[in-house]
C-alpha positions as CSV (number, residue, x, y, z in Angstrom):
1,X,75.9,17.1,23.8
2,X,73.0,16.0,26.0
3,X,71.3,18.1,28.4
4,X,72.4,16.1,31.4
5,X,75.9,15.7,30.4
6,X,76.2,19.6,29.9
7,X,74.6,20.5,33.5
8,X,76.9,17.9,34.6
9,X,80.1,20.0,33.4
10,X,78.6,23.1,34.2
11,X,78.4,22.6,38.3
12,X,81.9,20.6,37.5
13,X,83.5,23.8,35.9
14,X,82.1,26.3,39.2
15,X,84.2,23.7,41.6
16,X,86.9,23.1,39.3
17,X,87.2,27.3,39.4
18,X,86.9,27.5,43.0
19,X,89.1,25.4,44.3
20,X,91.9,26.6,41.7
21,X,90.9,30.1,43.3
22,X,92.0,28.4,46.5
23,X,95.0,27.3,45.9
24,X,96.5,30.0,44.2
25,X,95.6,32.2,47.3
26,X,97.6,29.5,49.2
27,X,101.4,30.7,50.0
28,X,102.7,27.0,49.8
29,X,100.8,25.3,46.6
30,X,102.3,22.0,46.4
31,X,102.0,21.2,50.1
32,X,98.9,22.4,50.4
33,X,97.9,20.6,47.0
34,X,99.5,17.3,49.3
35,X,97.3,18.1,52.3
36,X,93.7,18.2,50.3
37,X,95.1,14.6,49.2
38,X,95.7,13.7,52.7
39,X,91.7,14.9,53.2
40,X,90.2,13.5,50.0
41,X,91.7,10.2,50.7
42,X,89.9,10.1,54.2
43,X,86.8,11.8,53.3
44,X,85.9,9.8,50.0
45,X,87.1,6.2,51.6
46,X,84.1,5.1,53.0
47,X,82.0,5.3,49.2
48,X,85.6,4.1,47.5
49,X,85.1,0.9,49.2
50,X,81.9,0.1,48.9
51,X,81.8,0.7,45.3
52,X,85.3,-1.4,44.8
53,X,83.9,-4.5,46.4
54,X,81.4,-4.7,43.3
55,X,84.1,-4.4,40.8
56,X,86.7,-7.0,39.5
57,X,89.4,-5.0,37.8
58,X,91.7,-6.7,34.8
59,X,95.2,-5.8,35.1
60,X,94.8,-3.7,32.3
61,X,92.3,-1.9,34.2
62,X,94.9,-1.6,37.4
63,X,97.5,-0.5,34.5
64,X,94.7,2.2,33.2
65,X,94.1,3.4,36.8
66,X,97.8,3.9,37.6
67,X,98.7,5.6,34.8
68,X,95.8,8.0,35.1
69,X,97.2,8.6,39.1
70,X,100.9,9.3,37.7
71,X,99.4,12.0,34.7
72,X,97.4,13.5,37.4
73,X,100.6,14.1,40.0
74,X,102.4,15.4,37.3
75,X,99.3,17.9,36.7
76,X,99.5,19.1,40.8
77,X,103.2,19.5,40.2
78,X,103.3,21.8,37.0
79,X,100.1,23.0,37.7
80,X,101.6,24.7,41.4
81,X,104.7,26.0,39.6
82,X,102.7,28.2,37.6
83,X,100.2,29.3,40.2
84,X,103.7,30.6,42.2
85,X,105.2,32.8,38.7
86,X,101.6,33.8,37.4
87,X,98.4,35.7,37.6
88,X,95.2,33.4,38.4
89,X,93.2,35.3,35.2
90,X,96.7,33.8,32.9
91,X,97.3,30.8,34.6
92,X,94.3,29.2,34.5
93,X,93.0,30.1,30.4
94,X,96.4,28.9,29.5
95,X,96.8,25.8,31.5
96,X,93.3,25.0,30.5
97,X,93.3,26.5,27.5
98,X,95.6,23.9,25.8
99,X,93.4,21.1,26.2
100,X,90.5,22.3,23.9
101,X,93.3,22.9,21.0
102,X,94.3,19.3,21.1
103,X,91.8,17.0,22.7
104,X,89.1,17.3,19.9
105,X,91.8,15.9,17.1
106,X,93.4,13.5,19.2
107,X,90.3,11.9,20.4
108,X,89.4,11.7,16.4
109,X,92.4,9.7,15.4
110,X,92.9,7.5,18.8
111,X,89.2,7.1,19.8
112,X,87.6,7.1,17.0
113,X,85.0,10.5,17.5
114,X,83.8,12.3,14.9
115,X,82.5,15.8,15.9
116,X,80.0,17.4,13.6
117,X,80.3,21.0,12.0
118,X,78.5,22.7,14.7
119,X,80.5,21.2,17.4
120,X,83.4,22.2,15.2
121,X,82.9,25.6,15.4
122,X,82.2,25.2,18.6
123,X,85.5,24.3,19.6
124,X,86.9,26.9,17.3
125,X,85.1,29.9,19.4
126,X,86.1,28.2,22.7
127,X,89.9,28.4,21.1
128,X,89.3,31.9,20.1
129,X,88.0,33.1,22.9
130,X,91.2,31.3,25.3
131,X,93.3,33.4,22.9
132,X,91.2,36.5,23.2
133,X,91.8,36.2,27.1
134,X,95.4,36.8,26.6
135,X,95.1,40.2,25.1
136,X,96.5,43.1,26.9
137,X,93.8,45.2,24.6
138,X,92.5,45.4,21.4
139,X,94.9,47.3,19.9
140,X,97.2,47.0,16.5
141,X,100.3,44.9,17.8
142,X,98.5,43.7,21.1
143,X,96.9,41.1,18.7
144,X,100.5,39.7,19.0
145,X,100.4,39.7,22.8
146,X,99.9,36.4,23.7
147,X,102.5,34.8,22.0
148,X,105.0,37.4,23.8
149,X,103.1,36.3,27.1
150,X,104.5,32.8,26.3
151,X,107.9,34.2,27.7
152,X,106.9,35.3,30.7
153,X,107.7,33.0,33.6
154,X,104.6,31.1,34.0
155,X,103.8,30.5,30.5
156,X,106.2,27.3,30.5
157,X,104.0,25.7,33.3
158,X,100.9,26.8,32.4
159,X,101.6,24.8,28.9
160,X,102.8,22.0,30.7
161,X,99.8,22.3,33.5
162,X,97.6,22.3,29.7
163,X,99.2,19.0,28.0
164,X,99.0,16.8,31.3
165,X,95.0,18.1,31.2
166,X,94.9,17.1,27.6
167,X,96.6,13.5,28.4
168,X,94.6,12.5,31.5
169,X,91.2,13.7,29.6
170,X,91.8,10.9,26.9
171,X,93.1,8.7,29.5
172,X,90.1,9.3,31.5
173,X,87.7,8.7,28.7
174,X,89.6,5.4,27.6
175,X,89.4,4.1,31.2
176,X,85.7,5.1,32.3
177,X,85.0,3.6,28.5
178,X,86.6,0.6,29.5
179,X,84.2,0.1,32.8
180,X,85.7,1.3,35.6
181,X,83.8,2.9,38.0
182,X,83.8,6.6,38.0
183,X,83.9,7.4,41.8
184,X,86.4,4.7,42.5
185,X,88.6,6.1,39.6
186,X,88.1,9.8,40.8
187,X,89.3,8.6,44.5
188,X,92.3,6.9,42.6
189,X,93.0,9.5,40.4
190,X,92.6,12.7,42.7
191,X,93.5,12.7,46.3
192,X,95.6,9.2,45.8
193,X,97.2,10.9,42.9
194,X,97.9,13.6,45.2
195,X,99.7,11.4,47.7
196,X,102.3,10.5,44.7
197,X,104.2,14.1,45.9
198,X,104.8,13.1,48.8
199,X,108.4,12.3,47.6
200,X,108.7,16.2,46.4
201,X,107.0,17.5,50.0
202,X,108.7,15.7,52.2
203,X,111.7,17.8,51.9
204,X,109.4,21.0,52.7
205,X,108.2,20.5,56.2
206,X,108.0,23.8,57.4
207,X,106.0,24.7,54.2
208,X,104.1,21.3,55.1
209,X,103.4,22.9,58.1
210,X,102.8,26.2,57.4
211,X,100.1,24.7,54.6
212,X,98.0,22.7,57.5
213,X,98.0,25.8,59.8
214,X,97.3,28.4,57.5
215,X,94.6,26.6,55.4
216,X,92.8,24.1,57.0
217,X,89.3,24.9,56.2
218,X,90.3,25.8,52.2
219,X,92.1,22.2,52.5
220,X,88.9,20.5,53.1
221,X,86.7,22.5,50.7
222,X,89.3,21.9,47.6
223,X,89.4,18.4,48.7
224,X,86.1,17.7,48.5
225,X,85.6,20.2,45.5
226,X,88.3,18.9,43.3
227,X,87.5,15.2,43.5
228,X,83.2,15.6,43.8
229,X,84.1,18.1,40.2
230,X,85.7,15.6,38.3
231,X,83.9,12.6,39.4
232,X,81.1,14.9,37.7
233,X,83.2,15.1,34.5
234,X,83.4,11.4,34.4
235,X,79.6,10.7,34.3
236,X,80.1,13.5,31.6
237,X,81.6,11.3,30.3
238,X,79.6,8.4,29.8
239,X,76.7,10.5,27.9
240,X,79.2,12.8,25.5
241,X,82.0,12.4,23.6
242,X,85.5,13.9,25.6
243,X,85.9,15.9,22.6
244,X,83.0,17.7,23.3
245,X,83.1,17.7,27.5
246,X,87.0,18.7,27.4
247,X,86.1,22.2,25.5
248,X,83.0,22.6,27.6
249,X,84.9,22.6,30.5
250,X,86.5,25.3,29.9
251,X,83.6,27.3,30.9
252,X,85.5,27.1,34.1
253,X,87.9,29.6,32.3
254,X,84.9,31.7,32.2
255,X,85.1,31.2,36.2
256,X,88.0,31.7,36.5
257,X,88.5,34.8,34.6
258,X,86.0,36.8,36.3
259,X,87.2,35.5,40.3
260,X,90.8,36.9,38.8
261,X,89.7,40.0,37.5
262,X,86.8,40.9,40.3
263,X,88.1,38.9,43.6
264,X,92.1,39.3,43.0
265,X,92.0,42.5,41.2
266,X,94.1,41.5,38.1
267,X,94.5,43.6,35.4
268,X,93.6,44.0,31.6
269,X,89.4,43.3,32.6
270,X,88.0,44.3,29.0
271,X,89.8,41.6,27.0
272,X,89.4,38.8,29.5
273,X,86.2,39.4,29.7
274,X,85.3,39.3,26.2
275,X,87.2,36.8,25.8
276,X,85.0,34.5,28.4
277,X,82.0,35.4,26.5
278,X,83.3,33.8,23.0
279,X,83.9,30.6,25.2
280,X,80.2,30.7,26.4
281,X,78.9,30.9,23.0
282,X,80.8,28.2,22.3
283,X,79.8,26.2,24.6
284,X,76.4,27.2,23.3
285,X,77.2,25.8,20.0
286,X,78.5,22.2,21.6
287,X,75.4,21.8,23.1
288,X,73.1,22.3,19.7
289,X,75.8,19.9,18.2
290,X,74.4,17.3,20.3
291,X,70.8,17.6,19.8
């Protein structure tokens, strides 16, 4: 993994973890998830157009596009249910978490990558350490503890948060492969994509409300953090392979972790912490396995 491509996911994976800090301390998630839609929209228009009157899109790039927008609502939706039944320091590992486990192979037998040893282990650490995070110690039977965790109520979610992020990554990759242009697809895929709930919403408008009275300033920043982070990610991925980038961005796990266990006070520090650490080193290791 090149240099570039990893400083390029790093500064991605300190917004990604802040504006997931954001929302979960918002009371009304989807709505306010709705509203930094409403923003992003406005505030990335003027640089969406100018880079879409260079472009002439196929209809399989419009197809590509839309079905990128409709994995990415489903992402706000699932993603906001679980930030509502669950710690940020679970949440987030586990919704993330899934997308290391299954991106690397997928993007082997549908894109053709081959990852070598070193970024194989890699990956392997990064896995480790997401299940590392879940430990309520270190214990005898608290080895067992995550898989118990995946009965608790915002385990369900947090898996389903984990597959749309695995989805949209190869989806991503295949479309910014393809040639369309990464800003214009970030503003299509992100606060457009956001737009999509309006359907699920609509029906909430006190919590509407409430959101845009309550959060207006955290509004802006997550809309201008979530969509400026991932347009990052897709510049990623024009220099490394996305089974490489989607396990390096889970150093925002690492984020993540420590704004749950310092900034929201959650429990069980020791574990999640060391648990962080094994996905640093392998991060480490994904970026000797590009050299």
């Amino acid at each position: 993994m090149s240099p570039l491509a990893l400083l390029l996911v790093l500064i991605a994976t300190l917004s990604h973890a802040s504006w997931n800090l954001l929302t979960k301390q918002s009371r009304h998630r989807l709505a306010f998830l709705w509203w930094t839609g409403v923003a992003g929209s406005v505030l990335y228009l003027p640089a969406a157009l100018v880079v879409a009157s260079g472009w002439a899109p196929s209809a399989a790039d419009w197809a590509g596009v839309a079905g990128g927008a409709a994995i990415r609502a489903g992402y706000f939706v699932a993603l906001g249910t679980a930030y509502a039944r669950g710690d940020l320091s679970l949440v987030y590992p586990l919704a993330r978490g899934t997308a290391p486990l299954l991106v690397p192979p997928l993007a082997v037998l549908l894109l053709g990558e081959r990852p070598s040893l070193v970024g194989w282990a890699g990956i392997a650490l990064i896995a480790l350490g997401i299940y590392t995070l879940h430990l309520p110690g270190f214990g005898g039977a608290t080895w067992l503890g995550p898989f118990r965790a995946l009965r608790s109520p915002h385990a369900g979610y947090a898996l389903l948060t984990g597959c749309f992020t695995t989805t949209y990554s190869l989806v991503d990759a295949w479309n910014i492969r393809r040639g369309v242009p990464p800003l214009l697809y970030a503003y299509l895929t992100i606060p457009v994509a956001a737009l999509l709930l309006t359907p699920v919403v609509a029906r909430r408008s006190g919590a509407l409300a409430a959101a845009r009275r309550g959060g207006g300033l955290a509004i802006l920043a997550v809309s201008v953090l979530m969509t400026g982070g991932y347009l990052l990610v897709l510049l990623a991925l024009r220099l490394a392979p996305v089974s490489y980038v989607a396990p390096a961005r889970e150093l925002s796990i690492v984020v993540g972790t420590v704004l749950g266990v310092t900034a929201l006070r959650e429990p069980h520090a020791v574990p999640r912490l060391a648990g962080a650490s094994l996905i640093v080193a392998g991060v480490l290791l994904l970026a000797l396995a590009g050299r």
